[in-house]
C-alpha positions in Angstrom: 7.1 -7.3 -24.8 7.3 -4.4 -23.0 4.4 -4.0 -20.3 3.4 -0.7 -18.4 1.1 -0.4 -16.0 -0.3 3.4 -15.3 1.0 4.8 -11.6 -2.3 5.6 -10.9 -4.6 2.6 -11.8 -6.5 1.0 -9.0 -7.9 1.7 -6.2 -8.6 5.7 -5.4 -8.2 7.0 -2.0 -12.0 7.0 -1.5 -12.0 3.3 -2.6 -9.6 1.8 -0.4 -11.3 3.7 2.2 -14.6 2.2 1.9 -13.5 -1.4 1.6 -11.0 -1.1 4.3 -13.8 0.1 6.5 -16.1 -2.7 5.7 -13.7 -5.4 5.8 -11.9 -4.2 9.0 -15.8 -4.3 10.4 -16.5 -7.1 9.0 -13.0 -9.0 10.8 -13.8 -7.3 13.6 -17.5 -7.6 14.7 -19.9 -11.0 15.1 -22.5 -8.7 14.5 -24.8 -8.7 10.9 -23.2 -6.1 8.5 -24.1 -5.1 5.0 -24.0 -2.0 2.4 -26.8 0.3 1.4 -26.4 -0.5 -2.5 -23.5 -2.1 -3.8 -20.1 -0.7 -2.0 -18.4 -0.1 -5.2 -18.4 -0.4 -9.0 -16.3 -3.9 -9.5 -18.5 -7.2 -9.9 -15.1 -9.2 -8.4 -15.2 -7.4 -5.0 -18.3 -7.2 -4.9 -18.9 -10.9 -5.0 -16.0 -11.0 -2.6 -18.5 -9.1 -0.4 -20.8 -11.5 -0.9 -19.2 -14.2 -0.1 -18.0 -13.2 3.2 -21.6 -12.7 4.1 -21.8 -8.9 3.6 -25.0 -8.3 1.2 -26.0 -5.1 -0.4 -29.3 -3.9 0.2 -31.5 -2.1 -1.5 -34.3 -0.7 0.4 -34.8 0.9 3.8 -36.0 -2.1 5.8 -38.6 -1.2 8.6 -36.3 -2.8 11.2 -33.0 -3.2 10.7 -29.9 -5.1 12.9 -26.3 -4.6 12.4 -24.6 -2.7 11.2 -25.0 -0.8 7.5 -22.0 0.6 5.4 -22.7 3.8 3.3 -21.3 3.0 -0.1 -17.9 4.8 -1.5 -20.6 7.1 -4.0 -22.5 8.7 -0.9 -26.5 8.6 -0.5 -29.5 11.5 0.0 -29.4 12.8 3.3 -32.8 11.2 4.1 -31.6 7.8 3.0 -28.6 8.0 6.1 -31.8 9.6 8.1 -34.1 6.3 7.2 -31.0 3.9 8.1 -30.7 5.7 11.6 -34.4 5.5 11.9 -35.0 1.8 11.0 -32.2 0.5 14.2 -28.7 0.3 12.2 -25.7 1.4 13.2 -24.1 3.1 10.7 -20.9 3.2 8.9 -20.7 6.5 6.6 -18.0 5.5 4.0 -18.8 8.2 1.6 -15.6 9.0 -0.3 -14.5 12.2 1.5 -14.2 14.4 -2.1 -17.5 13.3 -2.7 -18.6 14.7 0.8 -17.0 17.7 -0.2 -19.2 18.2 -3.2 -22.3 17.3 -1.0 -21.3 20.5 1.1 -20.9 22.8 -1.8 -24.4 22.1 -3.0 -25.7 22.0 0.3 -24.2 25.1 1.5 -25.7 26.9 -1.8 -29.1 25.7 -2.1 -29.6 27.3 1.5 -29.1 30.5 -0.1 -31.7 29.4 -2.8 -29.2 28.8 -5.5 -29.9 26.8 -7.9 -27.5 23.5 -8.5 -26.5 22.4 -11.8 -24.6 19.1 -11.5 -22.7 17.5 -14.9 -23.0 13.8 -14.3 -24.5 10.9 -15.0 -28.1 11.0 -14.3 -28.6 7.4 -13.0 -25.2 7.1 -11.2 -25.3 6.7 -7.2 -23.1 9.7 -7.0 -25.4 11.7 -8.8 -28.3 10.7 -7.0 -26.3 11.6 -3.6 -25.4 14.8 -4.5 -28.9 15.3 -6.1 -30.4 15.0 -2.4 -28.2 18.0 -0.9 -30.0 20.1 -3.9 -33.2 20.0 -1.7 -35.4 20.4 -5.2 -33.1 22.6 -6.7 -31.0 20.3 -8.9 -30.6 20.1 -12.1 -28.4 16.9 -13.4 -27.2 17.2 -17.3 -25.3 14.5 -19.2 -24.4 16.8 -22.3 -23.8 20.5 -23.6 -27.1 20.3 -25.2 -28.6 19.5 -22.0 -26.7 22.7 -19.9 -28.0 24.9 -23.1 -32.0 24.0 -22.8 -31.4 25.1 -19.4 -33.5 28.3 -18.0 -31.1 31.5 -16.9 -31.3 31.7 -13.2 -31.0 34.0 -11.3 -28.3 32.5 -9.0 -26.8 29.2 -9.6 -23.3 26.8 -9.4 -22.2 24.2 -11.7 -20.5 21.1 -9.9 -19.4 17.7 -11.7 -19.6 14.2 -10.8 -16.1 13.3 -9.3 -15.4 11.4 -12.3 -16.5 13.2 -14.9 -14.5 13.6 -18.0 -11.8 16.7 -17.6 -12.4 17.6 -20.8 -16.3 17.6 -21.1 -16.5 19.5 -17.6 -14.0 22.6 -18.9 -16.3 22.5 -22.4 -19.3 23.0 -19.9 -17.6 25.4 -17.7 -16.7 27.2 -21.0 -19.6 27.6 -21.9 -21.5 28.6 -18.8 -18.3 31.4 -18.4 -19.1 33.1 -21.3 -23.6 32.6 -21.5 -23.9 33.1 -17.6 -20.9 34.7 -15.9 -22.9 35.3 -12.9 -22.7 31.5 -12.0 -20.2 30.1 -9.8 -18.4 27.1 -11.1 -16.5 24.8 -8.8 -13.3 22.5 -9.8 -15.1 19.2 -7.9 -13.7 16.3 -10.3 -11.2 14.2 -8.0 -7.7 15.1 -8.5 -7.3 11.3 -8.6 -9.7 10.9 -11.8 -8.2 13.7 -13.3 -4.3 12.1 -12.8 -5.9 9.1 -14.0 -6.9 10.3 -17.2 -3.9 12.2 -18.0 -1.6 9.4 -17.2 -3.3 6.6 -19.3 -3.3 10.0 -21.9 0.2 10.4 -21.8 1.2 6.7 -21.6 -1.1 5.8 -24.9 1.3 7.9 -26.9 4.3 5.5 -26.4 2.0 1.9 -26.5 1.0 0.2 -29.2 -2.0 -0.8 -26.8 -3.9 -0.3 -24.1 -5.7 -2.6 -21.6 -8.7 -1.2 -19.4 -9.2 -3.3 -16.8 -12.4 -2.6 -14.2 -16.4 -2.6 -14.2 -18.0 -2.4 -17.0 -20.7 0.0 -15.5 -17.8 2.2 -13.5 -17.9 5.7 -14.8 -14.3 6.1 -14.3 -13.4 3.0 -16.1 -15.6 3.8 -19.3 -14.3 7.1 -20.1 -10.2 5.8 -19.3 -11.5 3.2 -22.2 -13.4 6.3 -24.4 -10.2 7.8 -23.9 -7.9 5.8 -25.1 -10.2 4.8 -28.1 -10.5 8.4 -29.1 -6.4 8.4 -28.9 -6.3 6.1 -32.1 -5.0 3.1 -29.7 -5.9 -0.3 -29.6 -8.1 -0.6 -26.6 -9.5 -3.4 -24.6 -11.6 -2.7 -21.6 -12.3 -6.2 -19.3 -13.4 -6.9 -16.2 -10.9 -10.0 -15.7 -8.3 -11.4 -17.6 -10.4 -14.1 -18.8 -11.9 -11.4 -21.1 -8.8 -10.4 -23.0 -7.8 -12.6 -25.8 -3.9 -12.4 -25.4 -3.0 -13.5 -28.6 -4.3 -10.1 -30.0 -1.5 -8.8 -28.1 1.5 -10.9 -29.0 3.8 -9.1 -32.2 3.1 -6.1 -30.3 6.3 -3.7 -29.0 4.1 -2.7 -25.7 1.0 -2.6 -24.1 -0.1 -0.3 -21.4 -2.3 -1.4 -18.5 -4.7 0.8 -16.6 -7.5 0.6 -14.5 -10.7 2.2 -12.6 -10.8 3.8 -9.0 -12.9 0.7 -8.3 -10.6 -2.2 -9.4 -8.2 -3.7 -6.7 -5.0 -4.4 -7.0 -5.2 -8.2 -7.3 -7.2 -8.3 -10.6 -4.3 -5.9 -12.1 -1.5 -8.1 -11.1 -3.4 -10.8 -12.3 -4.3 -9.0 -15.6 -0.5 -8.0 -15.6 1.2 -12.1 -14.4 -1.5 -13.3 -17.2 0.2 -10.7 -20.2 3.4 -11.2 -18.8 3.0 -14.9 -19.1 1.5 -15.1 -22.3 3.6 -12.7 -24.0 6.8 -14.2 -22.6 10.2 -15.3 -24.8 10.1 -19.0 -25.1 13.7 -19.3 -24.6 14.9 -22.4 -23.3 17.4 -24.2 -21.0 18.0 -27.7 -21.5 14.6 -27.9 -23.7 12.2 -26.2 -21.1 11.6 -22.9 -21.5 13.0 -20.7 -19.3 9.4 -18.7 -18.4 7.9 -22.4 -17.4 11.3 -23.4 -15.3 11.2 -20.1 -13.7 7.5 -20.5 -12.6 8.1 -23.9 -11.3 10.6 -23.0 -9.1 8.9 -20.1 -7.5 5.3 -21.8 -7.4 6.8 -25.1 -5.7 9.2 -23.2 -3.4 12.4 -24.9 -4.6 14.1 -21.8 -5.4 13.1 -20.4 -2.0 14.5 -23.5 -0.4 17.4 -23.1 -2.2 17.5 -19.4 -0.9 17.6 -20.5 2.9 20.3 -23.0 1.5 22.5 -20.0 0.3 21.6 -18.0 3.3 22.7 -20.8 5.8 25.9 -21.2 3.7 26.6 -17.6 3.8 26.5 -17.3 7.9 28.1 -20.4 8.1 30.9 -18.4 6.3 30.7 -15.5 8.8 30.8 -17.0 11.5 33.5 -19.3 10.5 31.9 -22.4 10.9 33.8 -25.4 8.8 30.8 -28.2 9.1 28.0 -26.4 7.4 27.2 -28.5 5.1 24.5 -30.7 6.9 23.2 -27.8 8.5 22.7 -25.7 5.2 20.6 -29.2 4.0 18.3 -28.8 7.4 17.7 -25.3 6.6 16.7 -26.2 2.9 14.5 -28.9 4.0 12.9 -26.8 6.6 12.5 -23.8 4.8 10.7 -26.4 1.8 8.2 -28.0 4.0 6.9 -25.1 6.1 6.2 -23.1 3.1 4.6 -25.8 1.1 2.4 -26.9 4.1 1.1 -23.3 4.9 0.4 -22.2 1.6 -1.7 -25.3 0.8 -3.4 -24.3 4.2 -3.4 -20.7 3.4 -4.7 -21.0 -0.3 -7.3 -18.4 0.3 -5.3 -15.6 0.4 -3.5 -16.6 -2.2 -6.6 -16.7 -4.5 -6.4 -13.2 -4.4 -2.8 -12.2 -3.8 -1.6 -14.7 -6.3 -4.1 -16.8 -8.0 -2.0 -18.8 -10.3 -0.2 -20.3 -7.1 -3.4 -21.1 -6.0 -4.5 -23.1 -9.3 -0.5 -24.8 -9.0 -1.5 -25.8 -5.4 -5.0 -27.1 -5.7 -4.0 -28.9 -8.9 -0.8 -30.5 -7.3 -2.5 -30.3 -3.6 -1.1 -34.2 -2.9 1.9 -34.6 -4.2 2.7 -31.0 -2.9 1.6 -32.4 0.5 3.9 -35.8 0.5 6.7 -33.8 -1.1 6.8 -31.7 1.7 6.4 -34.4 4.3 9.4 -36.2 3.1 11.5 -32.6 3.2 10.4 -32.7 7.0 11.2 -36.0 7.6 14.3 -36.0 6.3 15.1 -32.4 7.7 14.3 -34.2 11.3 16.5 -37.1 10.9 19.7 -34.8 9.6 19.2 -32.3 12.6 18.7 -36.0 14.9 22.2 -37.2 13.7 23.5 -33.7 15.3 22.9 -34.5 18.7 18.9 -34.5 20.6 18.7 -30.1 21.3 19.1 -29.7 17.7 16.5 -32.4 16.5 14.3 -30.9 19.4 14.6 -27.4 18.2 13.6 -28.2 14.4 10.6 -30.2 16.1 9.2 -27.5 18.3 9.5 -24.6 14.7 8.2 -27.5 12.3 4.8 -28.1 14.9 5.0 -24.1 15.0 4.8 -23.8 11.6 1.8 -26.5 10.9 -0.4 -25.3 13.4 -0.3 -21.4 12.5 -3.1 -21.6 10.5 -5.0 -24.5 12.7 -7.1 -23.6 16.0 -5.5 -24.5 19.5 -8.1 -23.7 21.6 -11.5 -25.7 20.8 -14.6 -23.6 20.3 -16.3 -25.3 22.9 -13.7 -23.3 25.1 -13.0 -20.1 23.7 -15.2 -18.6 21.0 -12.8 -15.2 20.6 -11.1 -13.8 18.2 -6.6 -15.1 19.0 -7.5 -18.7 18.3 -5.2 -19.7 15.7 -1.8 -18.0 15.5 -2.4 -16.6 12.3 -5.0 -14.4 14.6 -2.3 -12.3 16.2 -1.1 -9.4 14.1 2.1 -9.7 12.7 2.6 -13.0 13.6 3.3 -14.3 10.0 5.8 -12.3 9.8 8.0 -12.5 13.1 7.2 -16.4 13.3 9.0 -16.5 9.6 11.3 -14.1 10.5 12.2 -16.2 13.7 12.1 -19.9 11.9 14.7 -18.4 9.6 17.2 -17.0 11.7 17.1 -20.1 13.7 17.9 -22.9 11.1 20.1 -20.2 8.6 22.5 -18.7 11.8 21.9 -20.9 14.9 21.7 -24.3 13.6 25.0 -24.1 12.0 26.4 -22.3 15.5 25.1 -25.1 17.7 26.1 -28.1 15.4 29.6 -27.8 14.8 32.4 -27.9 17.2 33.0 -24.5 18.1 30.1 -23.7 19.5 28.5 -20.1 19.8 30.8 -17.3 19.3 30.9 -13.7 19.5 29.3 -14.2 15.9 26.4 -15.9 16.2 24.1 -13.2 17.5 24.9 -10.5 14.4 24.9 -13.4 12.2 20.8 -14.4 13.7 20.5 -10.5 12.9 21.5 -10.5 9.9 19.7 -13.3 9.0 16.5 -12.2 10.4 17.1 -8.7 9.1 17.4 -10.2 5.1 13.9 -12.6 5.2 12.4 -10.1 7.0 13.1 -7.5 4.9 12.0 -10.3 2.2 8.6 -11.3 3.9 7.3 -7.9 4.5 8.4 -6.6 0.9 5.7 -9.5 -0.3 3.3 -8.4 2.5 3.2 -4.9 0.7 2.0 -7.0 -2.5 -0.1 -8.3 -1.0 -1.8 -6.0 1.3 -5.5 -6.3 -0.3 -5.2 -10.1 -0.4 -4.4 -10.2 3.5 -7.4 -7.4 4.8 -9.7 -9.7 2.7 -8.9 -12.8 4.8 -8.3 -11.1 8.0 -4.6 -11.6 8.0 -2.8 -8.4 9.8 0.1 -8.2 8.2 3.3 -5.5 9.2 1.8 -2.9 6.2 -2.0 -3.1 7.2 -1.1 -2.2 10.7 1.6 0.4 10.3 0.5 1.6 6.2 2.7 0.6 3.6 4.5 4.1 3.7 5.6 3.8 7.3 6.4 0.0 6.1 8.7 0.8 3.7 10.5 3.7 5.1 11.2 1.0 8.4 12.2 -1.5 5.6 14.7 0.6 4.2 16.3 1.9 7.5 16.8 -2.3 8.4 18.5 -2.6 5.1 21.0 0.4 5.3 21.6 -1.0 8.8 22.7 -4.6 7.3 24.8 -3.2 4.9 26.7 -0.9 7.4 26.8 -3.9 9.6 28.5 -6.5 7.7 31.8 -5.1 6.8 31.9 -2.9 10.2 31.9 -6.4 11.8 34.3 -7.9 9.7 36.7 -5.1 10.4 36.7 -5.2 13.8 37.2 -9.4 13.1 33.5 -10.8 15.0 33.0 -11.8 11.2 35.0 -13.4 8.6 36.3 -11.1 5.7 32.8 -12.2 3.7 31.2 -9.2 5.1 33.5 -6.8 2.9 31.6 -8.2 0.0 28.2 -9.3 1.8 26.9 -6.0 2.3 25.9 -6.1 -1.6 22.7 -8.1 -0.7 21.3 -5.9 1.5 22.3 -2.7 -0.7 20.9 -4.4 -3.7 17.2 -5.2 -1.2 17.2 -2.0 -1.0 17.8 -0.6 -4.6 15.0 -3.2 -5.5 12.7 -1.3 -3.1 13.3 1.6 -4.8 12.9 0.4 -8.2 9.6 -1.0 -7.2 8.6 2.5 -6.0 9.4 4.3 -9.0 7.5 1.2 -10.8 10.6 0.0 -12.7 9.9 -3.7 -12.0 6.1 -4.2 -11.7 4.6 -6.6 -9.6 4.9 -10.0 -11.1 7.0 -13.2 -11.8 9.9 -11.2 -12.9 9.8 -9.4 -9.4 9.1 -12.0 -7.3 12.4 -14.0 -9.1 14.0 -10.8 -8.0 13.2 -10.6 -4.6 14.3 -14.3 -3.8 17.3 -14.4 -5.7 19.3 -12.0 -3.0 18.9 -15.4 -1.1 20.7 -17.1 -3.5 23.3 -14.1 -4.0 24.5 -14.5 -0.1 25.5 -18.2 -1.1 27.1 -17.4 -4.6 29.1 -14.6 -3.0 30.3 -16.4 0.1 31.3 -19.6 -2.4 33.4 -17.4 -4.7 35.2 -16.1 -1.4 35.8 -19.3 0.0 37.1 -20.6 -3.3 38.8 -17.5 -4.2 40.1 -15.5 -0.9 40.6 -18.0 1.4 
């Protein structure tokens, strides 16, 4: 089946802003914090919220403490007056299009203008933009409602930001041609208005659509109300576990969209679960080849297998003939370390991947003494190379088992760097690191030759690939991390600055590899090498342009250049040498 998911579902610019400001405070203050009303329309990150100990209120206490976040819909004036007033400090995260409305109504009911806003009347938004009116609003749901109206003598007609396009140019319509001394402003979000027209133009080549968001998001209704009055099969849920997928199998496609409100990880999930349950049931030596595929990313065997490749492949380049015990180090390695931190790590992973996290609490044990025997065994291999190498894997594996564990008791130091997981970017660099070390050095220092003028590129190179690797899934899963407090590459640059970094690395690697091997510091692999950088990249930008969606079949993508550098340095070996 053929599954699209709209370029513009999720998260709006005014979203993303509000929960980034209250999770960022919330990772980075001991102080109490909450939100005046819920933050958001989505029950999911809102009990999110709730669960990290940020309530929503919903009066004015007397006295307040802490620190209060305005919600993404805005509030009266008075109501950030009484906040003030009562002791909080507060955090205004009114989405800044809505803030523009708010000044358009303000700014004219100065002048004694009266305010006609198109909304819903009982939405927060509404209610917000209601208070700026000073007693001169007027809220209408319906054409009817604008007609029964009095004529004023001066007046403007604003909408809701996420009014329905259509509805809004009926009103303004109307108004043109009754009153055409009333000013009418364009205030429905460019974002809601893309939305709309994408899930629009995308019905018309699906045989159904799947809404995925609050069920009492404005936004989200009228995406489902459109694609309802389209003549397509609709489905609006709130999480997967709403959507009978069976409805969906015989079907040629199905589109997926979703409200401002809904975050990224319930889309993917929406999207893994479809994929999943839709999937061929081919099959390869009587499993099917959806199930093996799953297995082998979820229990990191065809990472492992990856750093095997990799190890194999600068072994290659840098002309090393013993490789073969150092490539099974690597594997091992590579197997344990990421077992043991995702089963320490499984709460990010409940939101950036949550069937990994049902695979790892479900198989927490024997995941656990699988990946103490890969250790083990990865130990005694590097031991029979001589004591520096043994060391070396000692010093990364204790590394890489305490990242997520706190090395300074509380007793001691009650801050915030207690754990290395705590420093930004470490995830990333201590991978990146680990890596290079056991895929380019560890072959280097085992075998008879020693370091040569290769070794260093060849650590680049490796570094450059599962770096390139490790932040491409940090860009997935960007929400996942600011929820845990992980500060990942992407949250601390933006994933736009990210990727444009990403893809100067890449370019770099591929010019690299057969510059080197021309001027002979590596073997002739590099002539043909340079095609797993090159194809990193190309991935990239098929991912941009959103022809391979975030999923299984991506993820088998992204670790399978691994696996390329060892098929391609194998057929030259067998072939060309």
């Amino acid at each position: 089946m053929k599954i699209i998911i709209a370029k513009t579902a999720g998260f709006c610019m005014g979203v993303r802003r509000a929960v980034d400001t209250v999770l960022d405070a919330s990772n980075n203050q001991k102080s109490p914090i909450c939100t005046y009303g819920p933050l958001i329309h989505n029950p999911q990150v809102l009990d999110l919220l709730k669960k990290k100990g940020i309530p929503a209120i919903k009066d004015i206490p007397e006295q307040g403490e802490g620190t209060v976040v305005i919600r993404a819909h805005g509030v009266p004036p008075e109501a950030k007056i009484a906040l003030k007033e009562a002791g909080f400090s507060v955090i205004d995260s009114t989405c800044p299009r809505v803030i523009k409305v708010q000044r358009i109504i303000h700014r004219y009911a100065k002048k004694g203008h009266h305010i006609i806003i198109v909304g819903d009347r009982d939405h927060p938004e509404v209610i917000g933009l209601n208070g700026y009116a000073y007693g001169l609003g007027h809220v209408v749901e319906t054409l009817e409602e604008v007609k029964a109206l009095p004529s004023f003598e001066n007046a403007i007609i604003v909408a809701q930001t996420t009014q329905s396009v259509p509805f809004y140019n009926e009103v303004k319509a109307w108004i043109t041609h009754t009153y055409a001394h009333y000013l009418t402003f364009d205030t429905i979000c460019d974002s809601t208005e893309k939305r709309q027209a994408d899930i629009l133009a995308i019905a018309q080549t699906v045989d159904a659509v799947v809404v995925v968001g609050g069920k009492n998001s404005g936004n989200t209704q009228r995406l489902a109300e459109l694609t309802e009055k389209s003549g397509k099969l609709t489905f609006h849920i709130e999480d997967i576990d709403e959507l009978d997928i069976s409805q969906l199998k015989g079907l040629n496609s199905v589109a997926i969209t979703a409200g401002a409100s809904t975050p990224n990880w319930i889309i993917n999930k929406v999207f893994r679960a479809i994929e999943s349950g839709t999937a061929s049931e081919k099959s390869l030596f009587g499993i099917p080849v959806s199930t093996l595929k799953m297995g082998l990313l979820r229990s990191n065997v065809y990472l492992a297998l990856g750093a095997a490749s990799l190890s194999y492949a600068c072994s290659v380049l840098q002309g090393v003939q013993d490789w073969l015990i150092p490539t099974a180090v690597a594997m091992l390695y590579v197997l344990s370390m990421h077992i043991f931190n995702h089963l320490t790590a499984i709460s990010s992973d409940r939101y950036n991947d949550p069937e990994r996290a049902f695979f790892y609490d479900r198989n927490k044990w024997p995941l656990a003494a699988g990946a103490f025997i890969a250790g083990g065994i990865g130990l005694l291999l590097a031991y029979s190379q001589g004591l520096f190498p043994f060391l070396m894997l000692l010093a990364m594996s204790l590394a890489g088992l305490s990242y997520n564990a706190p090395l300074i008791p509380n007793r001691f130091f009650k801050g915030r760097y207690r754990c290395l997981r705590d420093i930004p970017g470490s995830k990333t660099i201590l991978i990146t690191v680990a890596w290079g070390v056991v895929t380019a050095l560890l072959p280097a220092l085992t075998s008879p030759e020693g370091f040569s003028l290769s070794t260093l590129p060849a650590l680049i190179l490796a570094a450059g690939i599962v770096f390139s690797r490790t932040v491409f899934f940090d860009i997935l899963d960007m929400q996942g991390d600011r929820i845990v407090g992980q500060e990942t590459f992407p949250i601390i640059l933006g994933d736009k600055k990210t990727v444009r970094s990403l893809k100067n690395l890449l370019i770099t690697l591929a010019l690299m590899l057969p510059i080197f091997s021309a001027l002979g510091i590596f073997s002739p692999l590099g002539f043909i090498l340079w095609i797993c950088p090159l194809m990193m990249y190309a991935l990239y930008i098929a991912y941009q342009k959103s022809f391979v969606l975030a999923g299984v079949q991506l993820e088998f993508l992204i670790e399978s250049h691994l696996l390329l550098s060892g098929i391609l340095a194998l057929i030259w070996s067998l072939f060309f040498v």
